[in-house]
NUZA-614584 format. One line per 10 residues: number of its first residue (from 1); for each residue x, y, z of N, C-alpha, C. Coordinates in steps of 0.02 Angstrom, whole numbers, plus 32768, in hexadecimal, padded with zeros to 4 digits. Each point is the difference from the previous one (the first is absolute). Layout:
REM residues N
NUM> X,Y,Z,X,Y,Z,X,Y,Z; ...
REM end
This chain:
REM residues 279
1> 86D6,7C11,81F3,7FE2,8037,7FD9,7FB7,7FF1,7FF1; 7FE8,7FBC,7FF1,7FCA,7FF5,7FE9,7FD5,8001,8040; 8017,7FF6,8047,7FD3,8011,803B,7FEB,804D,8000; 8038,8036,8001,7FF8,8045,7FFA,7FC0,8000,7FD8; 8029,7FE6,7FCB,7FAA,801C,7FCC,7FC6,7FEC,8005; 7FF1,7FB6,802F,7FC6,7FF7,801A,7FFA,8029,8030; 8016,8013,802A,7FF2,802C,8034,7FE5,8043,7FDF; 8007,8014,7FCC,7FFE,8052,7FF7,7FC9,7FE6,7FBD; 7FEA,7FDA,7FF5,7FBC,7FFF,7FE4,7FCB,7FB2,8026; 7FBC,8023,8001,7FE1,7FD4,802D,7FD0,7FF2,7FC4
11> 801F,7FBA,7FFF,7FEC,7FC4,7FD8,7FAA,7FF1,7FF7; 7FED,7FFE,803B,7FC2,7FED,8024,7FD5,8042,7FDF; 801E,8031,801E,7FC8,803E,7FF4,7FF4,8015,7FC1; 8033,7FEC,7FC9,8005,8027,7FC2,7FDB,7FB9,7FDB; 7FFA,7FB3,801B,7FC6,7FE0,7FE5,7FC5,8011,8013; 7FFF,8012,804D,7FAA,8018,7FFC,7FFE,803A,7FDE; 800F,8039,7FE7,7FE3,8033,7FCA,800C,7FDA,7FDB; 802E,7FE9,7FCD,7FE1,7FDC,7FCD,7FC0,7FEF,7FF1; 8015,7FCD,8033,7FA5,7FD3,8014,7FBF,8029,800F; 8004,803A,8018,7FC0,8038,8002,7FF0,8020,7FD7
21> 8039,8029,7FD6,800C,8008,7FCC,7FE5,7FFC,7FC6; 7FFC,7FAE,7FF6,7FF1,7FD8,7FC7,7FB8,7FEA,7FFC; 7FE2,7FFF,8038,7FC0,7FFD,8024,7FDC,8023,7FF0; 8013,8046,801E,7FDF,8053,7FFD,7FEC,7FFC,7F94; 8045,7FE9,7FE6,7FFD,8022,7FD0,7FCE,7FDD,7FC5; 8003,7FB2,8012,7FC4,7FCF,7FE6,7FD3,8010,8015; 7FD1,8022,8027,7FC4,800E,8019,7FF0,802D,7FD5; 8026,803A,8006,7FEE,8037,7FDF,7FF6,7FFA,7FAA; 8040,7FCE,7FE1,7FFB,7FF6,7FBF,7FD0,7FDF,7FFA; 7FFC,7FC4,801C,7FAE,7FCA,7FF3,7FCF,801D,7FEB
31> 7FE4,8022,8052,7FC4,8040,800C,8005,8050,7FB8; 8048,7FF5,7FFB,7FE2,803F,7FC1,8006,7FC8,7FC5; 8014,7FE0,7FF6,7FE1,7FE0,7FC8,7FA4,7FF4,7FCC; 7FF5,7FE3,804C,7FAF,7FF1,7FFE,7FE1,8031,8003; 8024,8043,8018,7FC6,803A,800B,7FCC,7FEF,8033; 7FD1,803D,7FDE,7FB4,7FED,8033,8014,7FF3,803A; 7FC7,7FF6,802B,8009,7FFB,8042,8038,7FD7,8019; 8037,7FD9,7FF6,8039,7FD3,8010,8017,8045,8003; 8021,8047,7FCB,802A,8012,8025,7FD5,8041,801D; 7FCD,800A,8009,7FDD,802F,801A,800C,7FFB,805D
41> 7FFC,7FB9,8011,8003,7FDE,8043,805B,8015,8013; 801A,7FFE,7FD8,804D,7FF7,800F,8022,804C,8007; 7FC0,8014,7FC3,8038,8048,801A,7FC6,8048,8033; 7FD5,7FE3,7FFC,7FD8,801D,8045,8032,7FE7,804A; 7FFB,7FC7,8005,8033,7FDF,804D,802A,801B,7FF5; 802D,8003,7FAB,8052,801C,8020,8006,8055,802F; 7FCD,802B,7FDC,7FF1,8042,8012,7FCE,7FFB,802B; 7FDA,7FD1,802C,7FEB,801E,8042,8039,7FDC,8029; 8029,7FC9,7FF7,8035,7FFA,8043,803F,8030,7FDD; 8009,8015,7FD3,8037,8042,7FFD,7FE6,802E,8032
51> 7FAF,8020,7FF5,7FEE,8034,802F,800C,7FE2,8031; 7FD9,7FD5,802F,8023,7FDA,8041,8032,800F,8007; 8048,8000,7FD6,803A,7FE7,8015,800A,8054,8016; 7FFB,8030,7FC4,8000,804B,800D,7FDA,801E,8029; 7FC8,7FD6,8013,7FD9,8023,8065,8033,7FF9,8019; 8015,7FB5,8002,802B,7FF8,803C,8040,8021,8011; 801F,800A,7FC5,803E,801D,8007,7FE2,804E,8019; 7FCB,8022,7FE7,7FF2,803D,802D,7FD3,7FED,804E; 800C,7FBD,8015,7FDE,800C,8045,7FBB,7FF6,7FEC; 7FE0,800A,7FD0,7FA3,8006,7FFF,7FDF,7FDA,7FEC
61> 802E,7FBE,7FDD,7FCB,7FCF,7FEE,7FC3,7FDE,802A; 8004,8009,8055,7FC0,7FFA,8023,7FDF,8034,8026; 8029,8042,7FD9,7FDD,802E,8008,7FA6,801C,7FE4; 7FE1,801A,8034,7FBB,801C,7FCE,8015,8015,7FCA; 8028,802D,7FF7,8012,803C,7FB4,8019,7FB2,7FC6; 800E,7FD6,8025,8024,7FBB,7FEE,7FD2,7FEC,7FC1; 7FCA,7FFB,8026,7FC2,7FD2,801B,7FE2,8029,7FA6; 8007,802C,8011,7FC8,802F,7FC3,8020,8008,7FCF; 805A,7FFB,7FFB,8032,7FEE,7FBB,7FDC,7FBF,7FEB; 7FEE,7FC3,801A,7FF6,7FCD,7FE7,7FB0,7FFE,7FF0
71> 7FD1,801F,8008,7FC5,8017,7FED,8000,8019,7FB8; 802C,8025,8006,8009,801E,7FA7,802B,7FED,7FD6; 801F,7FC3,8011,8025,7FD9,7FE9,7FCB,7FB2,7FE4; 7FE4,7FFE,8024,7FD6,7FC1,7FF2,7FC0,801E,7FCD; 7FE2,803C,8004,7FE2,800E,7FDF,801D,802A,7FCB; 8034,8000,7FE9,8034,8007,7FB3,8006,7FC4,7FE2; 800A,7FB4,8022,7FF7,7FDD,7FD6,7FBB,7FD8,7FEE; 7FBF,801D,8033,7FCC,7FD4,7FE8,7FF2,8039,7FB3; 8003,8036,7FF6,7FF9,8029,7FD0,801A,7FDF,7FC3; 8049,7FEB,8011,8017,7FDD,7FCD,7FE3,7FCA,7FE5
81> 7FED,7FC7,8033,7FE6,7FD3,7FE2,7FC9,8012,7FE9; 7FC6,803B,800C,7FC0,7FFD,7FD2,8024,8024,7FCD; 802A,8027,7FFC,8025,800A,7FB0,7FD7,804A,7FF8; 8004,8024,8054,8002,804F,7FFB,8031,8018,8006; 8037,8001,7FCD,8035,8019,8003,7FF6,8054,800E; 7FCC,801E,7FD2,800C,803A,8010,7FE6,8029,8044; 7FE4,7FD6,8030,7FF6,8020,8041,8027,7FEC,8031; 803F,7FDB,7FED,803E,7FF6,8024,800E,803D,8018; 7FFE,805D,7FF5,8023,8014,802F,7FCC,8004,803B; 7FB5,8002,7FF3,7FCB,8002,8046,8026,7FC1,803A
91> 800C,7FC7,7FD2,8019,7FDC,803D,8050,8030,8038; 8003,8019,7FD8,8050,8044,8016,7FC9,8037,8038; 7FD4,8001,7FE1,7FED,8039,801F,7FD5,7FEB,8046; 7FD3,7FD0,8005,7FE8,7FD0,8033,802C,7FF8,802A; 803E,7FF9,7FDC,803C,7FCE,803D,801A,804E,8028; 8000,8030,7FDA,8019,803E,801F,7FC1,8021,8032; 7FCE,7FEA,7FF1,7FC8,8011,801B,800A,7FE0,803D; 7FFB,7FBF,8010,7FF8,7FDE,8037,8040,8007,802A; 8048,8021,7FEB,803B,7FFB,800B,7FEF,8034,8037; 7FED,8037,7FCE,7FF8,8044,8038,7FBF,8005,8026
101> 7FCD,7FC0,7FF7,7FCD,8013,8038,8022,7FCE,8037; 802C,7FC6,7FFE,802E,7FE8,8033,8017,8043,8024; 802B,801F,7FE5,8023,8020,8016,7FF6,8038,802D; 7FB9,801E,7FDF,7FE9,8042,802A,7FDA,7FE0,802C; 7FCD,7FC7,8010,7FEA,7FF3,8024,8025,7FC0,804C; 8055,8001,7FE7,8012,7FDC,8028,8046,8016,8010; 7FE9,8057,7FF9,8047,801E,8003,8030,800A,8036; 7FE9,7FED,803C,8022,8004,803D,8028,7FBB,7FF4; 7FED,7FD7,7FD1,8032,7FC7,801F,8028,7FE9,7FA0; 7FDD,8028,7FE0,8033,7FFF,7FBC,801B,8034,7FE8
111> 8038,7FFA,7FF0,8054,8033,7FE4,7FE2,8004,7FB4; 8012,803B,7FEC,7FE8,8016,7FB6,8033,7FE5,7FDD; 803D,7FE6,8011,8025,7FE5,7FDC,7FDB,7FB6,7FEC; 7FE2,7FD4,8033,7FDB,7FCC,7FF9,7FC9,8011,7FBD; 7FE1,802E,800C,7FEC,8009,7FB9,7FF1,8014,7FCB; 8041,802F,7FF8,8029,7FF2,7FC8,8031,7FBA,7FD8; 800F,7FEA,8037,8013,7FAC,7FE9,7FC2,7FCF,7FE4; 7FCB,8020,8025,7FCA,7FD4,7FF3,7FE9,7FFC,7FAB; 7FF7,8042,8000,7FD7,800C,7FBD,8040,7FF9,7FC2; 8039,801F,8011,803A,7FFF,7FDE,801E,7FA9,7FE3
121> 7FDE,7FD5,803D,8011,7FC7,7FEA,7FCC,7FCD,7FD1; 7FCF,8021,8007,7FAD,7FE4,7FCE,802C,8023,7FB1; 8008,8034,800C,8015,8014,7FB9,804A,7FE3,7FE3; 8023,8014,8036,805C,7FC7,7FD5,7FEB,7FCC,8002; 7FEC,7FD6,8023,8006,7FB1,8007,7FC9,7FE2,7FC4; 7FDE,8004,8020,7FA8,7FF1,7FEA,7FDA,8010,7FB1; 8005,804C,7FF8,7FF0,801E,7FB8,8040,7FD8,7FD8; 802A,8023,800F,8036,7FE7,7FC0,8013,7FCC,7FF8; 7FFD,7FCA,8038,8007,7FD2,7FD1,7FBC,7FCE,7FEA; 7FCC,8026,8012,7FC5,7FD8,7FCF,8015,8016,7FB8
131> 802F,8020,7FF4,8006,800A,7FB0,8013,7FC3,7FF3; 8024,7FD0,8018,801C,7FBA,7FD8,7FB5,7FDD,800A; 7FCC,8002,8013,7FD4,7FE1,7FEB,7FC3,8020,7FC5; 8005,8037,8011,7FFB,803C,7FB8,802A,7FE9,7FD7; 802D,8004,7FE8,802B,7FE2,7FCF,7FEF,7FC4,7FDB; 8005,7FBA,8030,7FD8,7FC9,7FEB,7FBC,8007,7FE3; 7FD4,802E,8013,7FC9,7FFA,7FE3,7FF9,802D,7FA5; 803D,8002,7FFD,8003,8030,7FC0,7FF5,7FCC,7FCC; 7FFB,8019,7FB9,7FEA,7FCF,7FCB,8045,7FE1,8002; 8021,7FFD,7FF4,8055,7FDC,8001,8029,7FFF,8042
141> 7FE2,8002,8036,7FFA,7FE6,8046,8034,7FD2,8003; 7FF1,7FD4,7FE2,803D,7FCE,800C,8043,7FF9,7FE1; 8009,802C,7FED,8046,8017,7FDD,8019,803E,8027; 7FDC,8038,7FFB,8009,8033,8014,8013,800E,805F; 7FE4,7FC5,8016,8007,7FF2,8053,8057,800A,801D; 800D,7FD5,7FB5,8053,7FD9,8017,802B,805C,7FFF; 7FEB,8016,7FE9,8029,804C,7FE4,800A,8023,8050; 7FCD,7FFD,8039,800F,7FFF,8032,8044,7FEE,8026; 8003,7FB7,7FFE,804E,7FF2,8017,8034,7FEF,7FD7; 7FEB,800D,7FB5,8053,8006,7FD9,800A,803D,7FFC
151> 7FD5,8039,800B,8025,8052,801C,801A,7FEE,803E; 7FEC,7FF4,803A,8034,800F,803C,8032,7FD6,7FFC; 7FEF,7FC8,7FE7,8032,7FCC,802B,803A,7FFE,7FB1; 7FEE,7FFB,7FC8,802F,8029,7FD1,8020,802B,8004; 7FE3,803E,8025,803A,802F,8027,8026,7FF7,8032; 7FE8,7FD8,8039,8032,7FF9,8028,802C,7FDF,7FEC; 7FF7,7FD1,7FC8,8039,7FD5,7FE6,8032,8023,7FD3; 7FDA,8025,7FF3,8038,801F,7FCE,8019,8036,801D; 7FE0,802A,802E,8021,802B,803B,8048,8006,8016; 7FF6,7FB4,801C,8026,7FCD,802E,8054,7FF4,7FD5
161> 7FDF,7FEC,7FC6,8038,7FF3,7FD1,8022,8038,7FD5; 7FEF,803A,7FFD,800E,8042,7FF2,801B,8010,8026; 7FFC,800D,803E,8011,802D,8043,8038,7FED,801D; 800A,7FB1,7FEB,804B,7FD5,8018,803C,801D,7FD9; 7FED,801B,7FB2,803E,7FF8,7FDC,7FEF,804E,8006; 7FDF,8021,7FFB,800B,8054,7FD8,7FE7,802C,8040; 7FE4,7FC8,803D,7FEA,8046,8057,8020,8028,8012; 800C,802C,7FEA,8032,803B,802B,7FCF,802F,8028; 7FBF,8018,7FEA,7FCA,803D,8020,7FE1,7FE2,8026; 7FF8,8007,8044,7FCE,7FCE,8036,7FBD,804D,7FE9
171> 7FDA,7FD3,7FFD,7FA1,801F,7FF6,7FEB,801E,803E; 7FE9,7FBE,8031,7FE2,8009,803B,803B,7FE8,8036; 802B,801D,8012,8043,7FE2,8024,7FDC,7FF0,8058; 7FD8,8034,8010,7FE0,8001,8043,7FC9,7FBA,800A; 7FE9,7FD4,7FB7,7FD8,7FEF,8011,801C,7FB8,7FEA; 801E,7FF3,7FB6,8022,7FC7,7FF7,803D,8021,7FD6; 802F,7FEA,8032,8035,8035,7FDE,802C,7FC7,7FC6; 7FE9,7FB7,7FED,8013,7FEB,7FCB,7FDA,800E,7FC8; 7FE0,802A,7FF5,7FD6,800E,7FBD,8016,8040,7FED; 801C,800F,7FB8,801C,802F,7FD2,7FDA,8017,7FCD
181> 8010,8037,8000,7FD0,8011,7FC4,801F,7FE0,7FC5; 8041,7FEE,7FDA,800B,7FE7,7FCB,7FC6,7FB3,800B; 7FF3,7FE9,8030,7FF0,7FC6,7FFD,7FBA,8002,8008; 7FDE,803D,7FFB,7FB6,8020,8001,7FD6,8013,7FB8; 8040,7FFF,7FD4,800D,800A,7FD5,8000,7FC7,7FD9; 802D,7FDF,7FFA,800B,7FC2,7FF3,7FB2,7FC0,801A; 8002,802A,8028,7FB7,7FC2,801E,7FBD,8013,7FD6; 7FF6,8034,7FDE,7FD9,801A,7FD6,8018,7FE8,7FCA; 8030,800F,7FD4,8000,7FE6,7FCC,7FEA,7FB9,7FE6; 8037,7FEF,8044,7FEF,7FA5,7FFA,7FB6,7FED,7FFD
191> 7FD2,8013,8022,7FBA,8000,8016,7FCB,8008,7FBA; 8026,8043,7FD4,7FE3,8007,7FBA,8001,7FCC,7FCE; 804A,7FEF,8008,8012,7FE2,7FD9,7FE8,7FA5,8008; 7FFD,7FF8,8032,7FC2,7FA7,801F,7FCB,7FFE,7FDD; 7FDB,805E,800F,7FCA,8004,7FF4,7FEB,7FFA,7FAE; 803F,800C,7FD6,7FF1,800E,7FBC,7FF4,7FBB,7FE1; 8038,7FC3,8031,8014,7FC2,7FE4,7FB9,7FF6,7FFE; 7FE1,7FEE,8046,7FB4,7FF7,8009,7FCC,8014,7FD2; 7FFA,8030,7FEC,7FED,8020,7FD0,7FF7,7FE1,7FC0; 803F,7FF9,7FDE,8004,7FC9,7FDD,7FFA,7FD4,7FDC
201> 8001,7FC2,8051,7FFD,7FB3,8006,7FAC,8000,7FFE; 7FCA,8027,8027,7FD9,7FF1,800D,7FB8,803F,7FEA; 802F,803A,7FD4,7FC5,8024,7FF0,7FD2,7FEA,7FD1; 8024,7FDB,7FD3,7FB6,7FE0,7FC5,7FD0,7FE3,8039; 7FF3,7FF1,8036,7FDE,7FEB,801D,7FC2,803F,801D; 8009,8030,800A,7FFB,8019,801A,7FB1,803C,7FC1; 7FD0,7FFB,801B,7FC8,801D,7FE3,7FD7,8038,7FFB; 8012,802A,803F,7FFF,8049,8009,8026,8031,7FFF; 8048,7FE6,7FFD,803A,8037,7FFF,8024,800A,7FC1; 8003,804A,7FF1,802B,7FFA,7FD5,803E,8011,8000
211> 8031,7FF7,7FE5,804A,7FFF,7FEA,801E,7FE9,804C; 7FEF,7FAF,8003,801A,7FDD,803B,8041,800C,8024; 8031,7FED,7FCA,8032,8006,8013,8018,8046,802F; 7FEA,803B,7FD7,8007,804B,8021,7FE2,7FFE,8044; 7FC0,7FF9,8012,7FE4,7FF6,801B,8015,7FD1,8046; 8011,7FD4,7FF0,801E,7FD9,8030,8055,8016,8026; 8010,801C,7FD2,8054,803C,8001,7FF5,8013,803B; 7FBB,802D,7FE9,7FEC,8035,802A,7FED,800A,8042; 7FE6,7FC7,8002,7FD7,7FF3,803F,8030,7FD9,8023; 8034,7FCD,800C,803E,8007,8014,8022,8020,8020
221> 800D,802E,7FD6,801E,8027,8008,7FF1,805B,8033; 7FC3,7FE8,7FF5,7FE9,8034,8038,7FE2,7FDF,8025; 800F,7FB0,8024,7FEC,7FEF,802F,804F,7FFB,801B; 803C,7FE7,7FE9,8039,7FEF,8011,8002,805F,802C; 8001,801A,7FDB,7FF9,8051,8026,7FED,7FFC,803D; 7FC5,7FED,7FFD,7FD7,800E,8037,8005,7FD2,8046; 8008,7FCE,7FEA,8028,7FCD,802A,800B,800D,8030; 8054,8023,7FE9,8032,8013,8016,7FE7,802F,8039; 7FF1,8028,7FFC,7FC5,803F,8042,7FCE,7FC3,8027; 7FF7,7FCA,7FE0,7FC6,7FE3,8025,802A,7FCC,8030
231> 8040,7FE5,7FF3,8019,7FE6,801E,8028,801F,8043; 8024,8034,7FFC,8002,8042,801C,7FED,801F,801C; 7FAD,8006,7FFE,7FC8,801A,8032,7FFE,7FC8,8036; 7FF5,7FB5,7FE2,8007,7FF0,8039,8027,7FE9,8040; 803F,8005,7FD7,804B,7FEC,804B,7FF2,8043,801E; 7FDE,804B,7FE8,8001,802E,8030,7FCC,7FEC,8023; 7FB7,7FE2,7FE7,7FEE,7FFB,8039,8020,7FC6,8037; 801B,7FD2,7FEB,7FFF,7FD7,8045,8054,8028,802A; 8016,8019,7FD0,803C,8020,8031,7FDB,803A,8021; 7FDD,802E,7FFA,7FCD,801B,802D,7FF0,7FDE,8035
241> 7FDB,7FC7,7FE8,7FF4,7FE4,8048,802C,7FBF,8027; 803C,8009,7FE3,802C,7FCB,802E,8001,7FBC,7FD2; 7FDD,7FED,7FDF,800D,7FB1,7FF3,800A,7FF6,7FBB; 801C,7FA9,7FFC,8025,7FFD,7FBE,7FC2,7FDA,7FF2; 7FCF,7FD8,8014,7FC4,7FE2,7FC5,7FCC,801B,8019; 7FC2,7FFF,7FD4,7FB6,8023,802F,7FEE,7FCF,800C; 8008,7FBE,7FFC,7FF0,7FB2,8013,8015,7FBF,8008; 7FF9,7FE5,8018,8022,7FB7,7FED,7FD7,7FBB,7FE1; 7FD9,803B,7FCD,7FC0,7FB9,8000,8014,7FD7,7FBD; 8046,8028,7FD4,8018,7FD8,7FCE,804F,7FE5,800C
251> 8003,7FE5,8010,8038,7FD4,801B,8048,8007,7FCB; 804B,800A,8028,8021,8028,7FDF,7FF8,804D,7FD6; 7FC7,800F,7FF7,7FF5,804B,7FF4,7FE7,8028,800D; 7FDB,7FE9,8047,7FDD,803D,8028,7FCF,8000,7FFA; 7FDC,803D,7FEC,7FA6,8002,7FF2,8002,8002,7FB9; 7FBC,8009,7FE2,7FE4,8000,7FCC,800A,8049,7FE1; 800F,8025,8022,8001,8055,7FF7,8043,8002,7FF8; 802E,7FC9,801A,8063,7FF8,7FD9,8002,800C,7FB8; 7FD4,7FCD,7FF2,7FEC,7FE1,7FC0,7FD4,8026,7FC0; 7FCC,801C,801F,7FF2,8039,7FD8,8013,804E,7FF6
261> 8018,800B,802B,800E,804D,8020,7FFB,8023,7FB0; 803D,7FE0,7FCD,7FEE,802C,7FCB,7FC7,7FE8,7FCA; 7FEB,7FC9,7FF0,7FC3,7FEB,7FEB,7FB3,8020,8007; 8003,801E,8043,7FC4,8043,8022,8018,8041,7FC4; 8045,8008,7FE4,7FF4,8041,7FF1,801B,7FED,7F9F; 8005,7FCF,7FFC,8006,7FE0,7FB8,7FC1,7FEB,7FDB; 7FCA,7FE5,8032,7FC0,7FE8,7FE1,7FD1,8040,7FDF; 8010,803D,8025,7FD4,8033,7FD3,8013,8035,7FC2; 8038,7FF4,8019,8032,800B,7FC8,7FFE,7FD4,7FBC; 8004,7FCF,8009,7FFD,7FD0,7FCF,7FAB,7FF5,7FDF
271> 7FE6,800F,8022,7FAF,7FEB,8007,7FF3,804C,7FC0; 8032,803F,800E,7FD5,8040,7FEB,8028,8007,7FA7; 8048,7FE5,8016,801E,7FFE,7FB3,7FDF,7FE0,7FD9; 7FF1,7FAD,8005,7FE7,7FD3,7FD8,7FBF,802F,7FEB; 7FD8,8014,802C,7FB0,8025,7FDF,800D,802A,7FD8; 8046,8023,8000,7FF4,801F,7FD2,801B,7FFA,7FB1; 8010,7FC6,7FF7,800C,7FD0,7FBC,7FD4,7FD3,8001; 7FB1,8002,8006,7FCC,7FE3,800A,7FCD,8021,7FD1; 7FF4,7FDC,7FC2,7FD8,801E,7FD1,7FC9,7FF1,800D
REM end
């Protein structure tokens, strides 16, 4: 019996995620710790090889239309670093600019679907999640960062553990047909309720926000929401295009875009609640 069960779990592979895992997740905590440029560097790379990973999975990462997503991608985060946040969408509009002078001027050999992926992926990949480095730069930055992954990953946990005992309604059955709405449900609450503990433990700390605890509920809780669609959006895209990772550049879990998929649609979410309990 004890061979069976080595056989039907692979020992080896479930230490390397661990081990990548644990890696990925010290970098990121270290780097948002210190702020400033430590995590400015970390989360620029994570969102230009997410975009990478999302060229590739559409075919265009060495495409021209490719070529001009990463033009307006690189110039969204030098904006950031001089701390022009508010001409972040010109870098949107440049990148759409150069997308469609690719396109019209190299139209015999580029598909309008190419760019539409192009520009479509400067904005999912790229914009949204410079909000987790928007975030960090807030006056309580370093508190307020973590609210990011105790909404998703608070929901999936509590999802997970909801959906086992009370799942009867499949949500998205076509896309992951183990996810229920009781447990969509449940993954929200749970998510509020992390968020309130947090709140808390660590709002006397906290110097621009008021009524922490609420605040932190909140933002939770409408990231655990949002998640859920962000995690969702992306198994449709890679079941669209055939494959189960957009990479293999994180070992046991695929690409970097596994890993964030809902974090791209939690960081602005979280980024827009907190501002607005920001006196």
């Amino acid at each position: 019996m004890a061979a069976d069960l080595k056989k039907k779990i692979d020992f080896k592979n479930m230490l390397t995620r661990f081990v990548s895992g644990i890696i990925l997740l010290a970098i990121v905590v270290v780097s948002g710790v210190f702020g400033s440029w430590y995590f400015y560097v970390v989360a620029m790379a994570i969102s230009l090889i997410c975009l990478w990973e999302f060229y590739r999975m559409a075919g265009i990462d060495r495409r021209p239309v490719g070529i001009a997503g990463y033009v307006g991608a690189v110039l969204l985060w030098v904006l950031l670093a001089l701390q022009l946040e508010e001409y972040l969408p010109a870098a949107l509009i440049i990148g759409f600019f150069a997308v469609m002078g690719v396109y019209v001027f190299h139209f015999v050999h580029t598909e309008v679907t190419e760019a539409v992926y192009a520009f479509f992926g400067l904005f999912y990949v790229v914009f949204l999640l410079s909000f987790m480095y928007r975030i960090r730069m807030l006056d309580d930055g370093v508190f307020l960062l973590w609210l990011i992954l105790l909404g998703s990953w608070g929901c999936d946990l509590s999802a997970y553990c909801i959906g086992i005992v009370f799942g009867k309604h499949k949500m998205a059955p076509d896309l992951s047909p183990k996810k229920t709405i009781e447990g969509a449900v449940g993954g929200v609450l749970g998510a509020a309720f992390l968020g309130a503990m947090y709140g808390a433990l660590f709002g006397s700390n906290f110097v621009k926000i008021d009524y922490p605890v609420f605040a932190c509920a909140a933002a939770c809780a409408a990231a655990g929401l949002i998640s859920m669609i962000g995690d969702l959006a992306a198994s449709a895209f890679k079941r669209s295009h055939g494959i189960k990772d957009y990479s293999k550049i994180l070992p046991g879990h695929g690409g970097l875009m596994d890993r964030f998929d809902s974090v791209i649609f939690v960081a602005p979410v979280v980024f827009y609640v907190v501002k607005f309990f920001m006196r």
